[in-house]
C-alpha positions in Angstrom: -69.3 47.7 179.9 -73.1 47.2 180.0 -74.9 48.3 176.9 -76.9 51.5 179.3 -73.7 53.2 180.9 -71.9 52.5 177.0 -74.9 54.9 176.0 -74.4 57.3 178.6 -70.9 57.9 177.6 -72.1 58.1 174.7 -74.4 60.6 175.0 -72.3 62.2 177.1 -69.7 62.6 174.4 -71.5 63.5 171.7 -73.0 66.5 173.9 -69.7 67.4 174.4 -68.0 68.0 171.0 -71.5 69.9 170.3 -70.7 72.1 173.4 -67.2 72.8 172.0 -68.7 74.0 168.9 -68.8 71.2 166.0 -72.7 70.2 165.0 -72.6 67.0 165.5 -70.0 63.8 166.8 -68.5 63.1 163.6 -67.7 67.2 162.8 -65.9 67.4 166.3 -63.6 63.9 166.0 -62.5 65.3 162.3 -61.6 68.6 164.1 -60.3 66.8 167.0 -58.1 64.4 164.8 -56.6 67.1 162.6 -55.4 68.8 165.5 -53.5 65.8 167.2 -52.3 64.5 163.8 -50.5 68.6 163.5 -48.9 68.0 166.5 -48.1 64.3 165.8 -46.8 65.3 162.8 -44.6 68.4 164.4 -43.2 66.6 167.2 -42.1 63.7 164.9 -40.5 65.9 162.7 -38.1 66.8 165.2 -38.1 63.6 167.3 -34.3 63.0 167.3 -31.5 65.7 167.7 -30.5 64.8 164.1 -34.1 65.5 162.7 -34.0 68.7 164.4 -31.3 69.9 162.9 -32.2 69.3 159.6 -35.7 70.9 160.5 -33.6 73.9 161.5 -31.3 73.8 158.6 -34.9 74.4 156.0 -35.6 77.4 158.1 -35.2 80.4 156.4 -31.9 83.0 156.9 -33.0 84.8 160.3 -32.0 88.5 161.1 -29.6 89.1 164.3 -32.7 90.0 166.0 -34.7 86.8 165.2 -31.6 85.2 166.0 -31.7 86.5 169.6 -35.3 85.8 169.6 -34.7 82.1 168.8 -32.2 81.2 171.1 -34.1 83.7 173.6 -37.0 81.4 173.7 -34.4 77.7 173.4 -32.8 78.2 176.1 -36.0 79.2 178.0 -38.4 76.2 176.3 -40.3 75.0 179.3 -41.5 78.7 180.4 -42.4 79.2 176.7 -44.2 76.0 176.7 -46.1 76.9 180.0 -46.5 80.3 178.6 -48.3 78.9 175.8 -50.1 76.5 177.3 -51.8 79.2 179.9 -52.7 81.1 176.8 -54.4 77.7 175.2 -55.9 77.3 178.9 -57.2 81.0 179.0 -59.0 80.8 175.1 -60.9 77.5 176.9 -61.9 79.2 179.8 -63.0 82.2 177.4 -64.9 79.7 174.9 -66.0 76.4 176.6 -68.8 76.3 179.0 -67.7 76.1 182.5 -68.9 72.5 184.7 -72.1 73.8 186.6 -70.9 74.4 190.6 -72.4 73.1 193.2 -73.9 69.6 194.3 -75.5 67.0 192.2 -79.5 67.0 192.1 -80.7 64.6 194.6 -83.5 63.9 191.9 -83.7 65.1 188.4 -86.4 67.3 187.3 -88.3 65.7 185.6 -88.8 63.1 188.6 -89.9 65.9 191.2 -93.2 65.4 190.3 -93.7 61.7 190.7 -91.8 62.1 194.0 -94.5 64.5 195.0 -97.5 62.3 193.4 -96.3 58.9 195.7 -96.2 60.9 198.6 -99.5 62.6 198.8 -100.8 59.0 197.3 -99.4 57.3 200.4 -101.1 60.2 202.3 -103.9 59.9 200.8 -104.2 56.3 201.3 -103.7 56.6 204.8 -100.1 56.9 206.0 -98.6 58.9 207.9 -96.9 62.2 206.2 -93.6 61.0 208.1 -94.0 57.2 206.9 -95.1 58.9 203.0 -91.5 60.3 203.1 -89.8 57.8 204.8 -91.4 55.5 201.9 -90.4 57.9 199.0 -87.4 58.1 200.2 -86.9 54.4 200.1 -88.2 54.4 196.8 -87.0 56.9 194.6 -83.2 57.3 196.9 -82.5 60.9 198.0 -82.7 62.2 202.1 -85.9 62.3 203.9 -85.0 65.8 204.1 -84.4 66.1 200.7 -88.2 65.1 199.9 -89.3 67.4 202.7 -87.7 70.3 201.3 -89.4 69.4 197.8 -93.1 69.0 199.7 -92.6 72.2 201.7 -91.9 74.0 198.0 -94.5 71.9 196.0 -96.8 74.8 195.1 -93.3 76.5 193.3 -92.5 73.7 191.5 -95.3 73.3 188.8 -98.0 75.5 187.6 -99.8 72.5 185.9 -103.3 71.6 186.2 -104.0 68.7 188.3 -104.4 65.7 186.8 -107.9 64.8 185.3 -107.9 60.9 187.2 -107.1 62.5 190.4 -109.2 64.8 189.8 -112.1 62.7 188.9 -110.9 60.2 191.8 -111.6 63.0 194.6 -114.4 63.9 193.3 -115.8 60.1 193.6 -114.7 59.9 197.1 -116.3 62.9 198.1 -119.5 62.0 196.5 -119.4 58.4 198.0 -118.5 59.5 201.3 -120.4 62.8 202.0 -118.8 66.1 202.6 -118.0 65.7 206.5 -115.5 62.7 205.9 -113.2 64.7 203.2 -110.4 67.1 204.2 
């Protein structure tokens, strides 16, 4: 595995156990090995017919109605299990953050804006808008739709100012050109 996608699992996991609820990596794997080494531990104590007998013989003396109860839920272990394991499955649901619906961004956030800056550069260099998207599209990978949709809702999509070079650069050309040959 290359050393860049190693990180992003890394990354990835260590956002995760915080998610979960441990502070950092190292809090969540001690929480996450104490719980497998429990059941580890539990199913190896009763890992062959003869172990779990002797696990049931150290149980203490049950009452006729804990009796029933026990060989109640024996004879009916797979619901029990399934049982349980919709209650472990509804505590999750009720705890952990849900995975966010819907499509992937065709370009991250913090990308819109340089998406936006190449294409009114190539504008403003002289292509076309059509060949600015086709080119940004080529460039930075999502739809020529896609980079439509994000021009079309530019003035949404930041409140900065503009930026003092392109500022100043307009500014020069207007000077140097006159007022009747700037848009």
């Amino acid at each position: 595995m290359d050393e860049k996608l190693r990180e992003k699992f890394v990354s990835a996991i260590e956002n995760a156990m915080r998610v979960a609820g441990a502070n950092d990596y190292n809090e969540g794997m001690q929480t996450a090995r104490k719980l497998l080494e429990w059941a580890c531990n539990n199913v190896r104590s009763i890992q062959t017919l003869d172990d779990l007998r002797a696990a049931l013989e150290s149980c203490p003396p049950l009452s006729k109605r804990e009796e029933m109860i026990g060989l109640f839920l024996a004879n009916r272990l797979p619901q029990v299990i399934r049982f349980g394991l919709k209650i472990a499955a509804k505590r999750a649901a009720d705890t952990v953050p849900s995975m966010k619906g819907g499509r992937p961004l065709a370009i991250p956030p913090q990308r819109v804006g340089e998406v936006l800056d190449y294409v009114s550069k190539m504008n403003r260099i002289g292509c076309s808008f059509e060949t600015a998207i086709q080119r940004a599209s080529q460039r930075f990978g999502p739809s020529e739709r896609t980079i439509e949709r994000l021009w079309a809702k530019r003035a949404s999509i930041s409140d900065e100012e503009p930026v003092i070079e392109i500022t100043l650069e307009e500014a020069l050309k207007y000077l140097a050109s006159g007022p009747e040959e700037v848009h």
